[in-house]
C-alpha positions, -999 to 999 in steps of 0.1 A, spaced: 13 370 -47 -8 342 -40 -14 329 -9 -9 289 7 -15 269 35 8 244 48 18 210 25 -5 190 56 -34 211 50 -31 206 9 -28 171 17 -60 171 38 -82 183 7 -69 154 -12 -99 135 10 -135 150 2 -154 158 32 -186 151 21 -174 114 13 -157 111 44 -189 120 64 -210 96 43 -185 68 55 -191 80 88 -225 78 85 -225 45 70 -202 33 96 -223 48 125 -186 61 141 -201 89 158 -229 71 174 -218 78 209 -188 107 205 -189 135 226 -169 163 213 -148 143 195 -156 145 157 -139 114 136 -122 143 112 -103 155 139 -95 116 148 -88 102 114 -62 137 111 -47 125 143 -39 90 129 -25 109 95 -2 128 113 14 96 136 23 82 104 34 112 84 52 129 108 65 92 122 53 102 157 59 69 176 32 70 209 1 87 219 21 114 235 39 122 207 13 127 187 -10 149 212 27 169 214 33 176 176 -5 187 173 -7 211 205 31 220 192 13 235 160 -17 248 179 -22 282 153 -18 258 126 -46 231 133 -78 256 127 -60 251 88 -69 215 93 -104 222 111 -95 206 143 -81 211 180 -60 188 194 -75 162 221 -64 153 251 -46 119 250 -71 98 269 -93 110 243 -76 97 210 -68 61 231 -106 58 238 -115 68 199 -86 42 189 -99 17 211 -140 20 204 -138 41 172 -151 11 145 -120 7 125 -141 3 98 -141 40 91 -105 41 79 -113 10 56 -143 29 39 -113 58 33 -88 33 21 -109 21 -5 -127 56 -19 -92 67 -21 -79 41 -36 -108 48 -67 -100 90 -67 -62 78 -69 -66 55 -100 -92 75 -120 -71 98 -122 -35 76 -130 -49 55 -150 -50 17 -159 -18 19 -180 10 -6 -167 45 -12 -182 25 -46 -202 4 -36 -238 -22 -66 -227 -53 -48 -219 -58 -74 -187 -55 -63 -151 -24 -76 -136 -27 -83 -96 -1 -96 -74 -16 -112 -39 9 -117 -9 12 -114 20 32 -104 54 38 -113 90 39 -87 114 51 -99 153 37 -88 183 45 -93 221 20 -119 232 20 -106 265 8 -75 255 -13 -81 224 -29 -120 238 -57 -120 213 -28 -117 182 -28 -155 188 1 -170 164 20 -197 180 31 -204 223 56 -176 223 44 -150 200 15 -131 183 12 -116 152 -8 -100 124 -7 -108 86 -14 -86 59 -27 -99 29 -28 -76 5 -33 -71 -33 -18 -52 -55 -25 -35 -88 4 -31 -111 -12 1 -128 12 22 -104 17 -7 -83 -12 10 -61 -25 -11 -32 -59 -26 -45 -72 -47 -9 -61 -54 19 -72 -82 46 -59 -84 79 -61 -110 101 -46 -125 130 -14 -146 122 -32 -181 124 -51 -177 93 -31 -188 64 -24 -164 31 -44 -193 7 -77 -195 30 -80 -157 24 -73 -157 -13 -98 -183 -15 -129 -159 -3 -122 -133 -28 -136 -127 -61 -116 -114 -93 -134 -103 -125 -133 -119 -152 -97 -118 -177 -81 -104 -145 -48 -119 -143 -30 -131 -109 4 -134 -100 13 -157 -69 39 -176 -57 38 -213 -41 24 -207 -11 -6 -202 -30 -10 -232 -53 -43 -249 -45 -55 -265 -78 -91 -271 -68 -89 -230 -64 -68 -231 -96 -95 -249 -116 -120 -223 -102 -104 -193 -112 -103 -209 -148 -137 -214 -149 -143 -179 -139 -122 -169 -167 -94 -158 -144 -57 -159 -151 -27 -169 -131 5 -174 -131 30 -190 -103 56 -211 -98 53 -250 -97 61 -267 -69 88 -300 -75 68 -328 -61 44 -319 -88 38 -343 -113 28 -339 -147 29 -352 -185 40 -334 -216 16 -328 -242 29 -307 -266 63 -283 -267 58 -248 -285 88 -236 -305 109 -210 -285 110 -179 -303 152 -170 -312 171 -142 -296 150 -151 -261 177 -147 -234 169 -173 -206 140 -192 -219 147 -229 -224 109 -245 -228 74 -238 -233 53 -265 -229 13 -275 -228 12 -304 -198 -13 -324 -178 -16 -329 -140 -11 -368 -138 -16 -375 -101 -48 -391 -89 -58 -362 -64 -43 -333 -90 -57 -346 -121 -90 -346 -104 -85 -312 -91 -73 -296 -122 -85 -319 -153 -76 -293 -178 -44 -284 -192 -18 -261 -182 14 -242 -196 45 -247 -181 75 -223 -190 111 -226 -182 139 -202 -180 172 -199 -164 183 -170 -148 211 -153 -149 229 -166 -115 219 -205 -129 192 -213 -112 162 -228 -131 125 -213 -126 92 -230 -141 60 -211 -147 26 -225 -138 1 -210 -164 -34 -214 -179 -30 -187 -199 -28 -202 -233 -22 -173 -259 4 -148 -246 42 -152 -253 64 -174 -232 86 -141 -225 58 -125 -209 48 -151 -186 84 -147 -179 82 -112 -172 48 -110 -153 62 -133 -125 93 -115 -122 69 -82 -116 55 -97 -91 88 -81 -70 71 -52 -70 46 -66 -42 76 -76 -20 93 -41 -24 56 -29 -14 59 -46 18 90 -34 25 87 5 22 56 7 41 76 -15 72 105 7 68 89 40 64 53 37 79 41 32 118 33 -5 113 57 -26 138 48 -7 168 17 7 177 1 32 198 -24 7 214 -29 -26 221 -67 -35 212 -78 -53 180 -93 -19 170 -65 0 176 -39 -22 157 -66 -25 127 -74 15 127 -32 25 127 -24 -8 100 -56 9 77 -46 50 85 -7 35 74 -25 22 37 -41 56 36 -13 72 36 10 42 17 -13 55 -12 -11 90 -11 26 94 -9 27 72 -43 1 89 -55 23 119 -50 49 101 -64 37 92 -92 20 126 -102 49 149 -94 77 155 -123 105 157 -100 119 120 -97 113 108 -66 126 77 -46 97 66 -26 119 68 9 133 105 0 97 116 -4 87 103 29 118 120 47 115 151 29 78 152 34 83 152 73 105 179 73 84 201 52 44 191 69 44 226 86 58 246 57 35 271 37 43 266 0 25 252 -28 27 215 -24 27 209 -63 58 233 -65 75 219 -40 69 183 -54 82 196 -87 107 219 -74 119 206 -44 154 221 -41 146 256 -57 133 281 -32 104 299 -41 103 337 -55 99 363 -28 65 378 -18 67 412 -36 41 424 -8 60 415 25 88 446 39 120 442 33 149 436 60 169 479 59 205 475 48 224 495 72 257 491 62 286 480 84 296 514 95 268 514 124 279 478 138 295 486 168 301 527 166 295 546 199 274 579 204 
């Protein structure tokens, strides 16, 4: 019968060793380590999130726990003073370098393919407040009271995969980071209000980038023209061509814009902000209300991830557990999205803990979760004695 390590060790081999000491390399993490090999601390990060241990301790713990088990995973486990100096003076960096090659193995082999038949690349940009004790995390500077950190991140709607990610501390606004970035060319970008900026607007167009977001009510505009609305359309009231008209706007933007309407089902009435010209109303329509998918994002990797609390208190250390909790945001969808078994994100996380240890084929267990595998033909047997020896006397 053949033979398998445990799910944790499968999961290691997802990450190529020779790219991950090339990023090391390039990085310069080991410039000073002694003894203490940035596989064995990038594994240690892995496992606080997978396993949802919630301080140093707990971590060092579950590792020496599984001492037999760690030579699978080519590593010992350190001393705890050891992984909060590597936390603290390990270059973050590292894990970002990670993040991102991952990120490319993960969608070569899913695909572009999104639930839209244009052939442009739909993003979403957002982003997300995380709080902090200002006492204990002074540098998170955010307001008098409180510190924070903000994640702004993009995300690719070909299996809603995390694209980038920028973190900063909570002063820096979601816009001024948007702003920096550059999109290639027919990419289109969903956003809502916090995000309008028509000098960036005007920009993007020039670049030949798309976006689409709401419009904000002190906006205002003329009507140019008013395209026909297709019949049998449920919601969708206009679809318009229009023209900035204020003095600052109008010299900001000078081209022209589509604006589409619809109502939604609860009443309320939405406008789309648009300069793309050719695609249906219906579709604009649809694109922002995709844009969801980024909030939901947000949400499962708070609720299910090591992100509100953390195992240090340095810049370095927040940065290296936010990046090693992307890392492994993008391998459990990965997982999700490769295995045939219909996982909900959450169940996959939960079940996953329960089963890091376990030695069965993590493609067969992804599959087959709830089946228990055949029995090694090769391993003895448990003798049948029958009752009649339970409790007799000689």
């Amino acid at each position: 019968m053949k033979r398998f390590s445990s799910i944790m060790t499968q999961l290691l081999q997802v990450f190529s060793r020779n790219e991950f000491h090339e990023a090391v390399k390039q990085t310069q993490a080991e410039r000073h380590a002694r003894g203490f090999a940035s596989w064995n601390h990038f594994v240690a990060m892995l496992f606080c999130q997978l396993a949802d241990a919630q301080s140093l301790r707990e971590i060092i713990g579950g590792l020496t726990s599984c001492e037999g088990r760690l030579e699978q995973f080519g590593i010992k486990a350190p001393k705890r003073s050891t992984l909060s100096y590597a936390n603290n003076h390990r270059p973050w960096e590292l894990f970002q370098k990670v993040f991102y090659k991952t990120f490319e193995n993960c969608r070569a082999q899913l695909g572009p393919k999104t639930k839209f038949r244009f052939k442009n690349r739909l993003l979403s940009i957002d982003s997300s407040v995380v709080t902090l004790c200002s006492t204990m995390f002074p540098w998170a500077t955010w307001s008098r009271q409180k510190g924070a950190v903000k994640l702004h991140l993009t995300l690719d709607h070909a299996g809603y995969l995390p694209e980038a990610m920028v973190i900063t501390t909570g002063k820096y606004s979601e816009l001024t980071v948007a702003r920096r970035r550059r999109y290639a060319r027919g990419t289109i970008l969903v956003m809502d209000r916090g995000f309008v900026d028509f000098r960036w607007f005007n920009q993007l167009n020039e670049s030949g980038v798309f976006f689409v977001t709401r419009i904000k009510k002190d906006t205002p505009y003329a009507v140019v023209q008013s395209d026909p609305i297709v019949t049998g359309k449920k919601n969708l009231v206009a679809d318009e061509w229009i023209e900035l008209t204020g003095r600052r706007t109008r010299r900001r933007y000078p081209a022209q814009l589509r604006l589409v309407t619809i109502d939604t089902d609860e009443g309320e009435r939405l406008q789309f902000l648009t300069n793309h010209m050719t695609l249906a109303a219906s579709t604009i329509a649809e694109i922002y209300k995709d844009r969801w998918q980024i909030e939901i994002f947000f949400k499962l990797i708070k609720q299910n991830l090591r992100i509100k609390s953390f195992v240090g208190t340095s810049a370095n250390a927040v940065w290296t557990q936010i990046w090693t909790a992307l890392i492994a945001m993008l391998l459990i969808k990965f997982l999700q999205l490769k295995a045939r078994f219909g996982w909900s994100y959450s169940n996959l996380v939960y079940f996953l803990r329960m089963n890091l240890l376990v030695y069965r084929d993590l493609w067969d267990w992804l599959n087959s979760p709830f089946i228990a595998p055949s029995p090694d033909p090769d391993l003895p047997t448990q003798m049948d004695f029958g009752p009649a020896l339970i409790g007799t006397a000689r």
